[in-house]
N, C-alpha and C positions, 0 to 999 in steps of 0.2 A: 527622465532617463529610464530606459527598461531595462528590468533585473533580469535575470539569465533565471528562473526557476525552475528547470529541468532536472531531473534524477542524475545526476554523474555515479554514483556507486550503491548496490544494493548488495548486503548483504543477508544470504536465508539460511539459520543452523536450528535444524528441525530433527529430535528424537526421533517424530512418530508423525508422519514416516518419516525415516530416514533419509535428509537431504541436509549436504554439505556446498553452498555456496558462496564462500569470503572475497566480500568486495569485487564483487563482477562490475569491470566499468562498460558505462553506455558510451556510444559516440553518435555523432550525428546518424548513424546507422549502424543499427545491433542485430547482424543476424542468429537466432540462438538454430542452431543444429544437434541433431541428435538423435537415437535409436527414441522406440518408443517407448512412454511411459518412463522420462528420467526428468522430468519438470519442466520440460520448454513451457507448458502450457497454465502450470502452475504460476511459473514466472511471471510471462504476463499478467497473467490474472491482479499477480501480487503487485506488479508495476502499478497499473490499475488503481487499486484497491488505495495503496501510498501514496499515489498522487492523488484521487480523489480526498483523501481527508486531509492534505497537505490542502488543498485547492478549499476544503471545508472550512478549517482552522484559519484561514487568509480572510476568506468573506466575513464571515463571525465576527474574529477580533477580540471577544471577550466571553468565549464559549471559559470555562469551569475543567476542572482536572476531569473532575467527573463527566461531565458532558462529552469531552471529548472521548474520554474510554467508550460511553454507550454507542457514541457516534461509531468508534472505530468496531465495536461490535456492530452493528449495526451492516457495516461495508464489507467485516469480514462470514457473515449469516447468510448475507442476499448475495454474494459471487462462487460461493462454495457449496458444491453439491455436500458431499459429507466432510463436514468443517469440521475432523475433531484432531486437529497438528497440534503436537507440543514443542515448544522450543523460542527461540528468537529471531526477530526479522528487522534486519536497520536499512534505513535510505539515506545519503549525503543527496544536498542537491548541492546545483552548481553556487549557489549563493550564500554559500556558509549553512545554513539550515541542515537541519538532521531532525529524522522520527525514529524511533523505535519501540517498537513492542514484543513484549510476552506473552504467550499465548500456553493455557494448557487445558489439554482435550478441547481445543475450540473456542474459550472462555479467555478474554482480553483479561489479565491479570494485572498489567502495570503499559502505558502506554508516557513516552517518553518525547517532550516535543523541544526543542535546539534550535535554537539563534533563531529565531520566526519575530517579526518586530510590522508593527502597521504600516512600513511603507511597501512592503513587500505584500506583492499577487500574483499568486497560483492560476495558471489558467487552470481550467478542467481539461481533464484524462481524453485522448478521444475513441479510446478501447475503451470498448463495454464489454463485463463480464456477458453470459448470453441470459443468465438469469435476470439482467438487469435493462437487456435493451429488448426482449421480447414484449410485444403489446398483449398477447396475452396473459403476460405476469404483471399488468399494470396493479393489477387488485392489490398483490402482497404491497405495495403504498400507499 
């Protein structure tokens, strides 16, 4: 049987910069609209980022508190040109599961993982940050 492991609600409440986004839900199709520079593109990114280390955490299995923090530094370093947000960012997916993290000035503070159990698998993200899917950035790997 396959599990439904899709993002259903993200939440992004970020000091610096200032961004206010409580429980935005996805649907089969999420158009984000909007003037520029109000985080359509942050969004994604973050959509990204959360499901990649949701998708991380699945294959693993037995990654370490710790590991998973470096890990999620790690995804939030190489997607973000200047990564220094302070604040909180949660994901519900559609299968009970939840992440959340802390972030300040850029630095994975406390990284939070929910109902995640070995039967459940994450596919991978199929948005690439562009720092992440350019071949001439393979080196930073």
């Amino acid at each position: 049987m396959k599990v439904d492991t899709h993002i259903n609600k993200m939440t992004i409440i970020l000091d610096e910069p200032k961004m206010n986004f409580a429980d935005i839900e996805y649907n089969a199709l999420t158009l984000l609209v909007g003037a520029n520079n109000v985080g359509k593109s942050f969004f994604l990114k973050t959509t990204w980022v959360m499901s990649f280390i949701a998708a991380m955490i699945s294959a693993a299995k037995t990654l370490t508190s710790d590991q998973i923090t470096e890990m999620a530094q790690f995804a939030f370093d190489k997607s973000y040109e200047n990564q220094t947000f302070t604040g909180n960012i949660g994901v519900k997916f559609n299968n009970g599961a939840a992440l959340e993290v802390q972030l300040v000035m850029g630095m994975v503070k406390q990284f939070i993982v929910i109902g995640f159990d070995d039967a459940m698998k994450f596919s991978m993200p199929k948005y690439l940050s562009s720092k992440m899917r350019l071949f001439d950035a393979i080196s930073m790997y």
